[in-house]
C-alpha positions in Angstrom: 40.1 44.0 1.3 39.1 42.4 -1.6 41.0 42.6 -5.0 39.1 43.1 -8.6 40.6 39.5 -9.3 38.3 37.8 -6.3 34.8 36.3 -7.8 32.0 38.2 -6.6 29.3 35.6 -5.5 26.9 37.0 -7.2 23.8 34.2 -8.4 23.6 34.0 -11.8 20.7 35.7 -13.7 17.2 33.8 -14.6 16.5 33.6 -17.8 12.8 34.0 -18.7 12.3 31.1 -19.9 13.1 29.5 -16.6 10.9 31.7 -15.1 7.5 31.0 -17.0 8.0 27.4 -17.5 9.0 26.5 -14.1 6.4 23.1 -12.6 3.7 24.5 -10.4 4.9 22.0 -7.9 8.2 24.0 -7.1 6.8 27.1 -6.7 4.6 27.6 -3.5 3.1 30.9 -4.8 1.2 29.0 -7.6 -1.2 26.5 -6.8 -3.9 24.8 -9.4 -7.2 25.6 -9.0 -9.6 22.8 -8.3 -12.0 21.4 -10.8 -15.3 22.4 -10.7 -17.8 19.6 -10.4 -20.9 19.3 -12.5 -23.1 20.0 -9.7 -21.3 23.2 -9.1 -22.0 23.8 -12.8 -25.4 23.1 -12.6 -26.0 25.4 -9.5 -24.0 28.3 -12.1 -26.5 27.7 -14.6 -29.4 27.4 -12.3 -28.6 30.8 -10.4 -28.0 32.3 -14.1 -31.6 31.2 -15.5 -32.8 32.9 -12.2 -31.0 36.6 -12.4 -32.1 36.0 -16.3 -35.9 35.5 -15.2 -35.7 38.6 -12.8 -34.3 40.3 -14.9 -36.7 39.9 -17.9 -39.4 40.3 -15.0 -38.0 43.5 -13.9 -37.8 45.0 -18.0 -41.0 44.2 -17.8 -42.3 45.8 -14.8 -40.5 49.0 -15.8 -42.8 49.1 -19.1 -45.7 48.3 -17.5 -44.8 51.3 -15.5 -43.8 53.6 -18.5 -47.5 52.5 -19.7 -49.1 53.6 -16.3 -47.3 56.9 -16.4 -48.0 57.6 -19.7 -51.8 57.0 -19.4 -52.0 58.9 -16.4 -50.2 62.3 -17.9 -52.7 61.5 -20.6 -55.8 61.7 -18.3 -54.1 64.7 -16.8 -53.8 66.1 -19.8 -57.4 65.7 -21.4 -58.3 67.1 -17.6 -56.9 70.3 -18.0 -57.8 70.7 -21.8 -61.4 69.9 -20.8 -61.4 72.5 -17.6 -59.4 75.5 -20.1 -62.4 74.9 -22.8 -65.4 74.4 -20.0 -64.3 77.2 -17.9 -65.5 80.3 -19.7 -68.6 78.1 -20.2 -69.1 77.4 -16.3 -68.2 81.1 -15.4 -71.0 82.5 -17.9 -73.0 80.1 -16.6 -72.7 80.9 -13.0 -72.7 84.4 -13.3 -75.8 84.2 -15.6 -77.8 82.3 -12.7 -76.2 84.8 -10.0 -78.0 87.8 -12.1 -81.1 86.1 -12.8 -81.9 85.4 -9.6 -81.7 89.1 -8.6 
């Protein structure tokens, strides 16, 4: 067996700043990412004006649709207000034909 006297062969410890400034080259975990050409760039900005565009188009669409839903509860509305204040006038009116003509 081995005495307390025999090196252990243990590696000796990284320091951190070996470890974070280490060339990309010698570690196969780390690889640079290629530069984007400008026609890539272009297609980015192209593909953002279009979400942009939808999306403007779609904000509007929704408001036009707020509008629509609006008016219509509206003319719902001034429906049912104009059939509560007609109605005892209709039912005195019918009832006043129904007893004439008897």
């Amino acid at each position: 067996m081995g005495s307390q006297s025999d090196p252990s062969p243990h590696p000796a410890p990284i320091s951190t700043s070996a470890a974070t400034n280490m060339p990309a080259e010698s570690n196969p975990y780390v690889s640079p990412a290629p530069v984007q050409s400008s026609s890539v760039k272009n297609e980015m900005e192209s593909v953002k004006d279009v979400l942009g565009k939808w999306g403007k188009k779609a904000a509007d669409d929704t408001k036009k649709a707020k509008e629509i839903a609006e008016n219509m509860w509206q003319h719902c509305n001034y429906f049912y207000l104009f059939i509560i204040t007609l109605s005892p006038l209709l039912f005195l009116y019918y009832f006043s034909f129904i007893l004439s003509t008897e």
